[in-house]
C-alpha positions as CSV (number, residue, x, y, z in Angstrom):
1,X,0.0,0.0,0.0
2,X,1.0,3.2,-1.3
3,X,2.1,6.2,1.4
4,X,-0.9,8.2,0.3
5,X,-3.4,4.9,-0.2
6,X,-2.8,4.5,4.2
7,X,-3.2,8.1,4.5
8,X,-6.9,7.8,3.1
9,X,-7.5,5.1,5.0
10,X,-6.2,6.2,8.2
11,X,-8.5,9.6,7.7
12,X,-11.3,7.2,6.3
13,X,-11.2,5.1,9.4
14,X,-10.7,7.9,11.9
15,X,-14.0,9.6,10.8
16,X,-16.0,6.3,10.7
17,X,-15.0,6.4,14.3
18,X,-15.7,10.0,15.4
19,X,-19.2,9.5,13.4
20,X,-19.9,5.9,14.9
21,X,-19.5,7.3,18.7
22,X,-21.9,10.1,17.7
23,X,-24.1,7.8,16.4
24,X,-24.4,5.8,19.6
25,X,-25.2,8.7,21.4
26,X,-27.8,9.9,18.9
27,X,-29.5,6.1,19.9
28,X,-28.6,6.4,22.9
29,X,-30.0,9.8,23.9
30,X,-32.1,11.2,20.7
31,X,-33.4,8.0,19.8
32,X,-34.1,5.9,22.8
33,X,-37.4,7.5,23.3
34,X,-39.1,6.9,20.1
35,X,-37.6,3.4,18.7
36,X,-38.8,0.0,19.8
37,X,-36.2,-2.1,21.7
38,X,-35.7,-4.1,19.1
39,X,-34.7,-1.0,16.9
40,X,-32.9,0.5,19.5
41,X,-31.0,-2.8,19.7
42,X,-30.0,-2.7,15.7
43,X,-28.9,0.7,16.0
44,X,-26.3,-0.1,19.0
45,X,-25.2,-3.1,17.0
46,X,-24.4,-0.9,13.8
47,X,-22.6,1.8,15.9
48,X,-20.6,-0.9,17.3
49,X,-19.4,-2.5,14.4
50,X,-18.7,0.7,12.3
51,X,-15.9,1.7,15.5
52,X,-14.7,-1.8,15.2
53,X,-14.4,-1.9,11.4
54,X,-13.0,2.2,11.8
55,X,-10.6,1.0,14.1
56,X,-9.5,-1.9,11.4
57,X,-9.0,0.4,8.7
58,X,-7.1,3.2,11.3
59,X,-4.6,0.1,12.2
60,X,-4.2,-1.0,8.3
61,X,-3.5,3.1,7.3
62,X,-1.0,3.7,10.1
63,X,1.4,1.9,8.4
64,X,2.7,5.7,7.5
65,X,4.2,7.5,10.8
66,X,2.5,10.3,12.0
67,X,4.5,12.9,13.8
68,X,5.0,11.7,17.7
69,X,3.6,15.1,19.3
70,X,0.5,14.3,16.9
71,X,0.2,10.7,18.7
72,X,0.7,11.4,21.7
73,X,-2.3,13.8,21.7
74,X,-4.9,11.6,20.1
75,X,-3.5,8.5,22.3
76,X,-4.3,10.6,25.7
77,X,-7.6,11.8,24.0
78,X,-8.2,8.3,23.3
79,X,-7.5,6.7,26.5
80,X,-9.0,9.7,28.9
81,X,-12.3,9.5,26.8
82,X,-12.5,5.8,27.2
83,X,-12.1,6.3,31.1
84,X,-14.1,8.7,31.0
85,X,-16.8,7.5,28.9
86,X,-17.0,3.8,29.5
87,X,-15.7,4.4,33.3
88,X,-18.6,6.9,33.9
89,X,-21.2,4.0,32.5
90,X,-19.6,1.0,34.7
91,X,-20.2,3.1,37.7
92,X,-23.4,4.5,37.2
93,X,-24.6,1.0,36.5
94,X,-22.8,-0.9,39.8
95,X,-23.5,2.6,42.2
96,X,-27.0,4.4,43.0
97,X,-25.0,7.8,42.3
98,X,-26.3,9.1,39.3
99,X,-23.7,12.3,39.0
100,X,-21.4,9.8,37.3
101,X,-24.0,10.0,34.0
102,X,-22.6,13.8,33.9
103,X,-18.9,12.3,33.4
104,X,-20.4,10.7,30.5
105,X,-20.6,13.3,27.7
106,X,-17.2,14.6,28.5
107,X,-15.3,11.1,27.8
108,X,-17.8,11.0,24.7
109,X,-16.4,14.5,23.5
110,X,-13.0,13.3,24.0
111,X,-13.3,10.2,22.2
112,X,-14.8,11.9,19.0
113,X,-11.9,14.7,19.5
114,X,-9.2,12.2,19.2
115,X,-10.4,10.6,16.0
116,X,-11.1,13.6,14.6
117,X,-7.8,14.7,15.4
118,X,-6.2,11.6,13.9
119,X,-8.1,12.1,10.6
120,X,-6.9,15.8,10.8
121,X,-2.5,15.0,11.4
122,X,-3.2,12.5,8.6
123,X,-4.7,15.3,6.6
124,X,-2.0,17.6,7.0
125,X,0.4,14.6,6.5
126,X,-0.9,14.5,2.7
127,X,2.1,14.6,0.1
């Protein structure tokens, strides 16, 4: 695979990721309400497997080195989010504290904000 061939990839599967945590919080939140459980269900299932298969075609595009400072940023993005964000839900589901679903949205932001700025250093990396 050609330099610039991983480079679309990488920003292909970086977006598919940004868009597919939106989209489980658009079922989550927006949709929950007026979709049958069933639905609902299909919906978390397709937002699942689109950040899988993002986070396939993110590992298969990084063969080309981004800049370390560029990395490091979206790795601790990354990683905080996920604490943040999945930590949040494990809590508020074992506690009765309910301030822990206000944790929730901030991890969520975080983890959109590193793919996004993946896509973006692999953007600017174009040739």
């Amino acid at each position: 695979m050609s330099e610039e061939q991983g480079r679309a990839w990488l920003i292909a599967g970086a977006l598919l990721a940004a868009t597919g945590v939106l989209a489980g919080a658009f079922g989550a939140h927006a949709l929950a309400a007026s979709l049958s459980p069933k639905a609902l269900a299909a919906w978390d299932t397709a937002s699942r497997y689109q950040i899988v298969h993002a986070l396939a075609l993110v590992c298969l595009g990084a063969q080309n080195v981004l800049p370390v400072r560029c990395l490091k940023s979206v790795a601790a993005l990354l990683f905080f989010g996920t604490v943040l964000f999945s930590g949040s839900l494990y809590l508020l589901v074992l506690s009765t504290q309910s301030a822990w679903g206000m944790v929730t949205p901030l991890g969520g932001l975080m983890l959109v904000a590193g793919w996004l700025l993946l896509a973006w250093c692999a953007w600017r990396r174009r040739g």
